[in-house]
Phi, psi and omega in degrees: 000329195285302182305307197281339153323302171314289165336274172338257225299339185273319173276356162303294205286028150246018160085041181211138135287095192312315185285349198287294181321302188296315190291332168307321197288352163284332197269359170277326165336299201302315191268298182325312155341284207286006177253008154279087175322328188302313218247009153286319184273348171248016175214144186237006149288338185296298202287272180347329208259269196322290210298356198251008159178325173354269187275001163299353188273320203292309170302317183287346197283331176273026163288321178019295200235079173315175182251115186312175174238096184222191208278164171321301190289312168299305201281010176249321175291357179234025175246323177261034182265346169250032161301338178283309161334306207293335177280320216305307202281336150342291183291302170316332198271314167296299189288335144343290181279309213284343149296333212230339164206031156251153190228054168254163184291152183277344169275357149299304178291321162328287199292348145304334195261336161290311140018262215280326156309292197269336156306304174051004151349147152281301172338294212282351178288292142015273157299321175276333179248355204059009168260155161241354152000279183307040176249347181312327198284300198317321197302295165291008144292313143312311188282342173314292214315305194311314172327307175282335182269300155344305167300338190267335197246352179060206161001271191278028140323316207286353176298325157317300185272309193305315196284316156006261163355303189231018125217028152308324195277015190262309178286151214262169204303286189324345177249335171277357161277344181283322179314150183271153183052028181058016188317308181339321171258021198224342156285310160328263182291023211272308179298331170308308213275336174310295203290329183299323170307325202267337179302329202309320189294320177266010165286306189308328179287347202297177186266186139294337161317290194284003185273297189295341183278291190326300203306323188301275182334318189293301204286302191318320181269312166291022186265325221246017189269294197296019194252302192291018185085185180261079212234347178232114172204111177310284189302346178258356184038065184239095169211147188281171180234211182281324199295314170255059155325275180327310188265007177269276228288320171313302156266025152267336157322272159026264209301326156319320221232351178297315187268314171312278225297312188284316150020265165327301202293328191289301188319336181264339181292171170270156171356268194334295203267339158271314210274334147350277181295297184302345153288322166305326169290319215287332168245022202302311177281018145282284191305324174297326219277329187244004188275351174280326181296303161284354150329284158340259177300323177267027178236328196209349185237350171231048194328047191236052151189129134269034139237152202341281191277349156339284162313317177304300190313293206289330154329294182305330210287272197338285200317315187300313192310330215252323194301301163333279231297298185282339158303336161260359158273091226254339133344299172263011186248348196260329178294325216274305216246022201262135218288336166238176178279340160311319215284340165314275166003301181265339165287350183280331170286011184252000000 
């Protein structure tokens, strides 16, 4: 324990948390998983499981990190940056399927894909690239936004997300995938990620007792996803309401108990298997960006494995390998992936 405390505190002063990075590069497993269709259709625990804290975690995880206090014009310029991937990969994404399994008319397909640009729905994504993926980037640029009208306005903002929270799941699904930018889910979780900031400094504080108890409770509930169902799928607008109080209350526990719980559990793991995940987190919005992609292709349009985990290993690995590739390539990582929309800007002028 004393070596992974060292491990920790030598990578905070290098201005990283190394386990912070392994619990992302776990919950991108966790998706990657749940978007292999070989091995969803042949174990039906994988979606209840992934879908019941993965990508809400991923959101609640930037409560974290208060929000500097800064002018409008910076903050959109380092906030809506990541609109640029979400076109990039949109556009790639779209004209793909409209080659290779879409039969819509091109003019159909336009106004879908302008849609699916300026909307950013799961639905119109959907319709236009044939993934509903891409709603993760329109999404977290929006929930920045929310964050900030949260500073400005203090408090009683929260009034909001909280009456969200316990009825958003009252409506029915086909309309909350149709909202632009995913609000549904960003009404969801906005208070989890609220109440979680604050929870966070005293998870980190625990004792080894209450660390191994959070951890326990954590496993002790995901164990129980596949008994209780498919009852959580964010992005599908699949949510409990006030009405299943017990299970609305069931996964915010989850999602509360997630990030701490993997935390604990990563610090223990060996080297080896920390220093993995945590290159996975460290390139975890590449890798969401591109595994479906590659999915694809080396399950159906290059075939040369149907099988599950086969496929999964190879998903991770290629995706991480091409994710390594344009990162070290700093050009083209500044076109794709670039941390403000100036730094776009300035790579089309070199």
């Amino acid at each position: 324990m004393e070596k992974i405390a060292k491990q920790q505190v030598a990578s905070k002063a290098q201005g990283r948390d190394i386990i912070l990075d392994a619990v992302k590069g776990f919950l991108i497993l966790c998706i990657v998983l749940e978007h292999n269709t070989l091995l969803t259709a042949e174990y039906d625990w994988i979606r209840p499981f992934a879908d019941a804290f993965a990508a809400g975690c991923f959101l609640i995880l930037t409560f974290i990190w208060p929000l500097k206090p800064l002018s409008s014009k910076t903050f959109f310029d380092k906030y809506f940056s990541y609109w640029i991937p979400f076109i990039a990969f949109t556009t790639i994404t779209t004209i793909a399927n409209a080659i290779l399994f879409s039969s819509t008319d091109l003019s159909d397909l336009a106004i879908q894909y302008l849609k699916a640009i300026f909307l950013a729905s799961p639905f119109d994504l959907k319709q236009a690239t044939g993934f509903m993926y891409l709603w993760f980037l329109p999404c977290l640029s929006i929930l920045y936004l929310f964050r900030r009208f949260h500073q400005k306005l203090g408090i009683s903002f929260l009034i909001l997300p909280i009456a969200s929270f316990f009825f958003l799941g009252v409506l029915d699904d086909t309309l909350l995938i149709s909202l632009p930018f995913s609000l549904h889910v960003i009404g969801f979780i906005y208070i989890l990620g609220v109440i979680y900031a604050k929870l966070h400094p005293y998870f980190m504080q625990l004792t080894s007792v209450n660390k191994f108890t959070t951890a326990s409770l954590f496993i002790i509930l995901l164990i129980s996803t596949p008994t209780v169902g498919w009852q959580l799928f964010l992005a599908g607008g699949i949510m409990p309401s006030w009405r299943q109080m017990p299970l609305l209350l069931y996964y915010g526990v989850i999602m509360l108990l997630a990030i701490p719980s993997l935390y604990f559990i990563l610090s223990i793991m060996p080297k080896l298997i920390i220093s993995f995940t945590a290159l996975l987190g460290q390139e975890s919005l590449k890798v969401y960006l591109l595994h479906p992609i590659i999915f694809i292709l080396i399950t159906r349009i290059f075939p040369i494995t149907s099988h599950g985990i086969v496929s999964l290993i190879a998903t991770v690995l290629i995706s991480l390998a091409i994710a390594l590739s344009i990162t070290k390539i700093k050009q083209l990582n500044q076109l794709i992936f670039p941390h403000t929309v100036s730094d776009l800007l300035t790579a089309f002028r070199r």
